[in-house]
C-alpha positions in Angstrom: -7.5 -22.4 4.1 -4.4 -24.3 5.8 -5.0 -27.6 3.3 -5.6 -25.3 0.3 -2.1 -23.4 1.5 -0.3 -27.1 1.8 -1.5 -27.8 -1.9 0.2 -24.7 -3.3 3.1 -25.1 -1.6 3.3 -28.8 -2.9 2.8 -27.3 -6.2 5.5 -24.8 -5.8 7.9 -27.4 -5.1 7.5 -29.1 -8.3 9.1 -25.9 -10.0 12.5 -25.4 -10.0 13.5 -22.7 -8.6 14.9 -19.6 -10.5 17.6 -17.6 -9.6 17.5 -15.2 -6.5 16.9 -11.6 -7.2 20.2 -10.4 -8.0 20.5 -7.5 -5.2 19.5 -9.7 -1.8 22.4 -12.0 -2.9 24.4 -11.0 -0.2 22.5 -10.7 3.6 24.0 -10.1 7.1 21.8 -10.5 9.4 23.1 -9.2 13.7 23.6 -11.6 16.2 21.0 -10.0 18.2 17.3 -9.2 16.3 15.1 -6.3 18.2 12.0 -8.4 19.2 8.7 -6.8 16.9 5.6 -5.3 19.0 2.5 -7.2 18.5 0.4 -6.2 16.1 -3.8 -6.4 15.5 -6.7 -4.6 14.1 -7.6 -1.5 15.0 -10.3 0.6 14.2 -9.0 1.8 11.2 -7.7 -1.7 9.9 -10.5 -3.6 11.3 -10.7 -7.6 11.3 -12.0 -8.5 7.9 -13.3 -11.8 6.6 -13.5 -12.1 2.7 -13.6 -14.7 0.3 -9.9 -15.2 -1.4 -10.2 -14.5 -5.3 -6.3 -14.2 -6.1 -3.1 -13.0 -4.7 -0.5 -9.8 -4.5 3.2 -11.0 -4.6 4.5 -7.3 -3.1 8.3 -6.3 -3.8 9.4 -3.1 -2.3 12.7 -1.3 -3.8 14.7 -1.3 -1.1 17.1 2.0 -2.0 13.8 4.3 -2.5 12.7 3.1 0.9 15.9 3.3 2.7 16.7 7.4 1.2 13.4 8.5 3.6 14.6 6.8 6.7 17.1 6.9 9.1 18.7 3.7 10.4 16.4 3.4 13.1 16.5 0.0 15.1 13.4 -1.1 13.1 14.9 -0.6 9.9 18.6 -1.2 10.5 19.5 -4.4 8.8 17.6 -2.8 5.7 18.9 0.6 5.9 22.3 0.8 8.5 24.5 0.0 5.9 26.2 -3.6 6.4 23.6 -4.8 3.1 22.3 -3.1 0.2 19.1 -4.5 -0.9 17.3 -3.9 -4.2 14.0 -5.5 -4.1 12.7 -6.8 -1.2 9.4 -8.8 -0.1 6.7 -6.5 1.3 4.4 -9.5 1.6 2.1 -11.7 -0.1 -1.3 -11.0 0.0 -4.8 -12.5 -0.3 -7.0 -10.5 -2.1 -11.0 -10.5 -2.0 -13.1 -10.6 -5.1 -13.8 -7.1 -5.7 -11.5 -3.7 -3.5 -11.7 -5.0 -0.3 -9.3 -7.6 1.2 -9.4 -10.1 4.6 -6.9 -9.1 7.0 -6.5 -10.2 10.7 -8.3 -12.9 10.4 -6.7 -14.7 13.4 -5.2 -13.4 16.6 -1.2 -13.5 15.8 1.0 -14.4 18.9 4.5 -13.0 18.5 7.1 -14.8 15.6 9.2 -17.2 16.6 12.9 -15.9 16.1 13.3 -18.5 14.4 10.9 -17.8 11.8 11.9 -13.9 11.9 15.5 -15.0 11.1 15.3 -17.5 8.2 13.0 -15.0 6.5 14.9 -11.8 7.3 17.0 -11.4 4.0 14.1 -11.6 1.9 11.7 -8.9 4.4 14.6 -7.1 6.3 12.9 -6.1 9.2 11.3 -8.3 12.1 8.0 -5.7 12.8 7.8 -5.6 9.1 7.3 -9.5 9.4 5.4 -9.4 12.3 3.3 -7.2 10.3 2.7 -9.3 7.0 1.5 -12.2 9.7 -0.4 -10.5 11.4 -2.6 -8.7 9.0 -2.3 -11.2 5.9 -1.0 -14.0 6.8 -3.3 -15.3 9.7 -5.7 -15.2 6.8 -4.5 -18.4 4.9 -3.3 -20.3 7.6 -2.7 -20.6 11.0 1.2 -21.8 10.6 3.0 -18.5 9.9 6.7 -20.5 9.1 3.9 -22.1 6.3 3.4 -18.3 5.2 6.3 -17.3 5.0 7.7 -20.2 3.3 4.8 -19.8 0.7 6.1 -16.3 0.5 9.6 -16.8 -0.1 8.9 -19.4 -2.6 7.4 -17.1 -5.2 9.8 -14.1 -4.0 12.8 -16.4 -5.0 11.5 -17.3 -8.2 11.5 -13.2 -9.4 13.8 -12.3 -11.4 14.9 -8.7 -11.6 15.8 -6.4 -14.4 18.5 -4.3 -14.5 17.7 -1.8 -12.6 20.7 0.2 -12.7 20.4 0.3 -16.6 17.1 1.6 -16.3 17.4 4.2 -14.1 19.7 5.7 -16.3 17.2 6.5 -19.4 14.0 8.0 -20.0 11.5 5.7 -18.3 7.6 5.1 -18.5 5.5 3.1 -16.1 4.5 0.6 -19.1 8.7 0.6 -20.3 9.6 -0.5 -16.6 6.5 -3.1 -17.1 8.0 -4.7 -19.9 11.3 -4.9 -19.1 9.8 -6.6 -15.7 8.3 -9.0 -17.8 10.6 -9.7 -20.0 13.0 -10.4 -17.4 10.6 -13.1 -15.8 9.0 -15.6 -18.5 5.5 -16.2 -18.3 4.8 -12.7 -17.0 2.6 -10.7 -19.2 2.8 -6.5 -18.3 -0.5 -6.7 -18.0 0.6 -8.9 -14.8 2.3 -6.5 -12.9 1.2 -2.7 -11.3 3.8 -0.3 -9.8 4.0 2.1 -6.5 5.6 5.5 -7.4 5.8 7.4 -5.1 4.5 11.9 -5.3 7.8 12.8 -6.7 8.0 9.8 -9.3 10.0 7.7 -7.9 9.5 3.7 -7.7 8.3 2.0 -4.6 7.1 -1.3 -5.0 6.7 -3.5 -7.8 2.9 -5.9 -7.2 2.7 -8.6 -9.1 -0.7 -10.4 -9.7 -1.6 -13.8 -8.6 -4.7 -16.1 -9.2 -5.6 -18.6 -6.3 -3.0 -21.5 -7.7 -0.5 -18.6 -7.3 0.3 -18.9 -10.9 0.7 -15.0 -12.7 -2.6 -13.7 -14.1 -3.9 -10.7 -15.2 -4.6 -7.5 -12.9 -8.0 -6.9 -12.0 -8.9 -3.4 -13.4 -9.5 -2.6 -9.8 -6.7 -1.2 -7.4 -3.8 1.0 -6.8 -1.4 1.8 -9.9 0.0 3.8 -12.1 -1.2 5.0 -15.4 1.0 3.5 -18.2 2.2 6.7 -19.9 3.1 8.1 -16.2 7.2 8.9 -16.3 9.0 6.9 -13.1 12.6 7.3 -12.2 14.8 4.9 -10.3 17.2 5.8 -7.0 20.2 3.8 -7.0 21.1 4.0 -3.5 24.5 5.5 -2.2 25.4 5.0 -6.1 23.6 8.0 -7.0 20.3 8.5 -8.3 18.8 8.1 -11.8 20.1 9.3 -14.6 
């Protein structure tokens, strides 16, 4: 999987890059990082070895996921206030042929903090990192600065909509759909699913991948919204929707 990982990222560099989503524009990151617990299978999220059929580019919104947490040391650069992040990357992930998914496909030694820090304004926390290594990474190559520069490559290519302008309206999963598409050319709706939360709120924006990491259409298989389903956007310390 490492030379088929080197072929995309060639690929990837052959397209200029887009703009950075507009809300990680600005990113401090501390002098001094917490160091992330190691992290494996376990019986509930055993080692699994499946075929790779596409990809998940995952984008969490960062002010839905800060409003449940306190600034705890794992999630203070994301949530202590010094940044304010809109969407973030959750990960990239490889996806099997049908619901199930590899994961841990390698043991994953601790990051480097050197990888944890050049990453860190795109996936705020290093457990969070060590995380997306462990479980997704280790399953496309055995280089996780390759990963994560895979990663970051597609994240910085997204380009956001405006979300405040959004929030502010009446708002359906398949409206927030096309104005995520609209915003990022060569992105159908049918390209992207959504994480709302129980109360309607937006988590995570997933956008679907096929094996040259180009976007494609979702399988009719996995987590989602229904398209009529009405989603509302928190702003952060702004305010909420509406």
């Amino acid at each position: 999987m490492g030379s088929d990982l080197r072929r995309l990222i060639g690929a990837l560099a052959l397209i200029a890059p887009a703009p950075l989503l507009a809300e990680d524009a600005a990113c401090n990151i501390p002098a001094r990082l917490s160091r992330p617990a190691p992290e494996g299978p376990t019986a509930r999220e055993p080692r699994r070895f499946v075929p790779i059929a596409r990809y998940t580019l995952a984008l969490a919104w960062s002010p839905e996921y800060c409003r449940m947490r306190a600034a705890s040391a794992r999630d203070r650069v994301q949530c202590g206030g010094e940044n304010a992040f809109g969407f973030t990357l959750h990960g990239l992930w490889p996806d099997g042929p049908g619901k199930i998914w590899p994961q841990y496909c390698r043991p994953a030694a601790l990051l480097p903090e050197g990888v944890i820090r050049r990453n860190l304004c795109a996936t705020p926390s290093p457990q969070l990192l060590q995380h997306e290594w462990a479980k997704h990474g280790t399953c496309m190559t055995s280089d996780p600065a390759r990963y994560f520069a895979t990663a970051s490559r597609l994240y910085r290519r997204v380009r956001s909509p405006d979300m405040a302008a959004l929030s502010r309206g009446a708002l359906t999963a398949a409206g927030f759909r096309r104005a995520f598409a609209r915003a990022n050319p060569g992105t159908r709706p049918d390209m992207i699913r959504l994480g709302v939360n129980a109360r309607g709120w937006l988590e995570e924006v997933w956008l679907c991948l096929g094996t040259d990491l180009a976007p494609r259409r979702c399988p009719a298989t996995g987590e989602g919204v229904a398209t009529g389903r009405p989603i509302r956007i928190w702003r952060g310390r702004s305010g909420a929707a509406g």
